[in-house]
C-alpha positions in Angstrom: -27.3 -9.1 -55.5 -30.3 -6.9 -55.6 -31.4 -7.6 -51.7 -27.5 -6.8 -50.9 -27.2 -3.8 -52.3 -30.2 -2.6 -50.9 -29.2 -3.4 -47.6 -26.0 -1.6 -47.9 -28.2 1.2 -49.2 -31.0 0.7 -45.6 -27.4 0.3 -43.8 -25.4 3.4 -44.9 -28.8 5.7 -44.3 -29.7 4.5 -41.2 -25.9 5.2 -40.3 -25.8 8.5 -41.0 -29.7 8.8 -39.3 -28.3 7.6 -35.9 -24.8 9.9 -36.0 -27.0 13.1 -36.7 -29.2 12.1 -33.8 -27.4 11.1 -31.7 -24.1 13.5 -32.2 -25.9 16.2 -33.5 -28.8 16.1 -32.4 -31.0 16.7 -35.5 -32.9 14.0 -37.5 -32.0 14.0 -41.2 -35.1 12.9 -42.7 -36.8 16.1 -41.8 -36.8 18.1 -45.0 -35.5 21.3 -43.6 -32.0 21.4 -42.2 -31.2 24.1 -39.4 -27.7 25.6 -40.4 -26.0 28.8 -39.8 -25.2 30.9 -43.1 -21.6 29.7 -43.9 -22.4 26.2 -43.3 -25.2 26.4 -45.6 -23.6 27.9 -48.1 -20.7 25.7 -48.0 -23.4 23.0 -48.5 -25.5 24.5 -51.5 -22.1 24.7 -53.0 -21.1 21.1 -52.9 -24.5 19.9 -53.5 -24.8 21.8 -56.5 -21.2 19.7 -57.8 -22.9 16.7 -57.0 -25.8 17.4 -58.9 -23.5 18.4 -61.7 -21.9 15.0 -61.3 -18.6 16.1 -60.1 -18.6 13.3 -57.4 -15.0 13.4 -57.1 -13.9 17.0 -56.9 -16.6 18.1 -54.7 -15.4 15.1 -51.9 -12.1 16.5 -52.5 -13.1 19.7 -51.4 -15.4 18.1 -48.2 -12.0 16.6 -46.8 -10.1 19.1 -47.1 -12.2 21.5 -45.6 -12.5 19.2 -42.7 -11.9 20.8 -39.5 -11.3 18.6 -36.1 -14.2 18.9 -33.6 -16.6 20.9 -35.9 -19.9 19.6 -35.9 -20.9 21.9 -38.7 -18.4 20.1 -40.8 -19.2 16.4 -39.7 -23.2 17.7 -40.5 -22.3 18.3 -44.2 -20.1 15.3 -44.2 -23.1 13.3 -43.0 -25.7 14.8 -45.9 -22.9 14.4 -48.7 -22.7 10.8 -48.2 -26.2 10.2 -47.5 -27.2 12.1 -50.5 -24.7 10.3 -52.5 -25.9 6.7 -51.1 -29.2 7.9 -52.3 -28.2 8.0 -55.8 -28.4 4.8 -58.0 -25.3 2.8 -59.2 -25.3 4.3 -62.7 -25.4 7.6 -61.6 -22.3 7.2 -59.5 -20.7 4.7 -62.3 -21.2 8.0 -65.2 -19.7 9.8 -62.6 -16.3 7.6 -61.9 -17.7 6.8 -58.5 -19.0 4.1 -56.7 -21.0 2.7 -53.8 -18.3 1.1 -51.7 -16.5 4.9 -52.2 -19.6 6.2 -50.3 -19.0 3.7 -47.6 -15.5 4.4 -47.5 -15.6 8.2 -47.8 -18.7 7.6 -45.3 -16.2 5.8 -42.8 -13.1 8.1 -43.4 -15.2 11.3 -42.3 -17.1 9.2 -39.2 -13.2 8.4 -38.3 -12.2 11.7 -38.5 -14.5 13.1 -36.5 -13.2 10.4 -33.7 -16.5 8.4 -33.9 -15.0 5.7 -35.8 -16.2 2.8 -33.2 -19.8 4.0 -33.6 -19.3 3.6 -37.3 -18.1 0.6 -36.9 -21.3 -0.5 -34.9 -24.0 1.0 -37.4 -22.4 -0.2 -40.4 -21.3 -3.8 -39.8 -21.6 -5.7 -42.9 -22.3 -2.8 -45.2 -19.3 -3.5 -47.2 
């Protein structure tokens, strides 16, 4: 159980890693993220929910503050789940929220966006 869950864990981070690179151009795992003001700010403010442990309110607000073909809204997306995946299970269980929700929320936004066949691809078998 443990060596699955990490892998869904490896899987889900290194899908979001390749998006961002590849889509966005910008690698993740560099500390400092390069955003313009309102996309920043839209981020603090959603990060700060999560550290708060509203899980499921602040998603609510990521979706619907979706906008089609804005990669400032698919870069948040990205973080938000990543950071979430990065979280352990009883973090996310105190929270009413769960690891296959990450996935799925994960997914949902990668569809969204229209690159739900890469998704697909990266994240075979992280269910």
């Amino acid at each position: 159980m443990y060596e699955e869950k990490d892998y869904v864990l490896r899987m889900i981070h290194e899908a979001v890693r390749m998006l961002a690179r590849i889509i966005l151009h910008v690698d993740l795992d560099k500390e400092e993220q390069q955003m313009d003001f309102e996309t920043e700010e839209k981020w603090r403010r959603l990060l700060r929910m999560l550290e708060d442990g509203e899980i499921n309110e602040a998603e609510n607000i990521l979706v619907a503050g979706f906008r089609e073909q804005d990669n400032r809204d698919f870069q948040i997306a990205l973080l938000f789940y990543d950071y979430l995946n990065k979280k352990d299970d009883a973090f996310l269980a105190e929270h009413g929220f769960s690891r296959e929700e990450v996935a799925d929320g994960l997914k949902y936004a990668i569809s969204f966006y229209g690159y739900g066949d890469m998704a697909d691809a990266f994240m075979e078998g992280a269910e």
